[in-house]
C-alpha positions in Angstrom: 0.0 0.0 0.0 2.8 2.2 0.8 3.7 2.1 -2.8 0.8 3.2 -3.9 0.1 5.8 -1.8 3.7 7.2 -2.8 3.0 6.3 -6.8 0.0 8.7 -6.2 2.5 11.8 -4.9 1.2 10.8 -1.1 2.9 11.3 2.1 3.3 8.1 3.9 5.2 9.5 7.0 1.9 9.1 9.5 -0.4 6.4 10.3 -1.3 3.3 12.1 -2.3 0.1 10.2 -4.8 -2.0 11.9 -4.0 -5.5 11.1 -5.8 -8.7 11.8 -8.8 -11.1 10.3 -12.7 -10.4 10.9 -13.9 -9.8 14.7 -10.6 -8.6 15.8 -12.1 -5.4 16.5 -10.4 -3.1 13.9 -13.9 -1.3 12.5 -14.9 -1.4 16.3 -11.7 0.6 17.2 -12.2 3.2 14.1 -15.9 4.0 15.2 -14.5 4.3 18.9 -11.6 7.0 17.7 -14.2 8.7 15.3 -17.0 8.9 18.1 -14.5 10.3 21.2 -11.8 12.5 19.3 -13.7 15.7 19.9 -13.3 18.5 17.2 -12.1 16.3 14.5 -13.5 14.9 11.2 -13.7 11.4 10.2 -13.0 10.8 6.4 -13.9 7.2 5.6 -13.2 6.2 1.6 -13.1 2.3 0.0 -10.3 0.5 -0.8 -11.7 0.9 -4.4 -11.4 4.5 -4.1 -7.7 4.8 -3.8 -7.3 6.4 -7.2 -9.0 9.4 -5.6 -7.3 10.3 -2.7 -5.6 13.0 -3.6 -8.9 14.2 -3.4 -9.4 12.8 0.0 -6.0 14.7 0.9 -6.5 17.6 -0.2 -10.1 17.8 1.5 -8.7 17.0 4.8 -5.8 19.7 4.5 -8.8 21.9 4.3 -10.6 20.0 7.7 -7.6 19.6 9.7 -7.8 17.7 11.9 -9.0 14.9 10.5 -8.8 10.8 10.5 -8.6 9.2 7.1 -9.5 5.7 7.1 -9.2 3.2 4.2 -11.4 0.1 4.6 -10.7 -3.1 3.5 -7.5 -3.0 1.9 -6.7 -6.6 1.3 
């Protein structure tokens, strides 16, 4: 992913990867962090949709703070 995220002219210096197979908790953890971080936004894009996030970047440079999540990247 990191490759293609830097293909696409993307930083790839900050982040945390949640790892693990179904009913480890990973979505459960996302929804926790989105709920309590008070003051941010939540951007939440498909896999699939990786050829527009440089879209997605530039919109949360505008709505900073802001958690980007990319579900289901398999």
């Amino acid at each position: 992913m990191r490759d293609a995220l830097r293909r696409l002219g993307q930083s790839t210096r900050k982040g945390i990867l949640l790892y693990g197979p179904p009913g480890t908790g990973k979505t459960h953890t996302i929804r926790y962090l989105a709920t309590n971080l008070a003051d941010q936004t939540t951007l939440i894009m498909a896999a699939q949709e990786v050829g527009a996030l440089g879209e997605y970047m530039n919109l949360a440079r505008l709505l900073q703070p802001v958690l980007v999540v990319i579900e289901d990247v398999d």
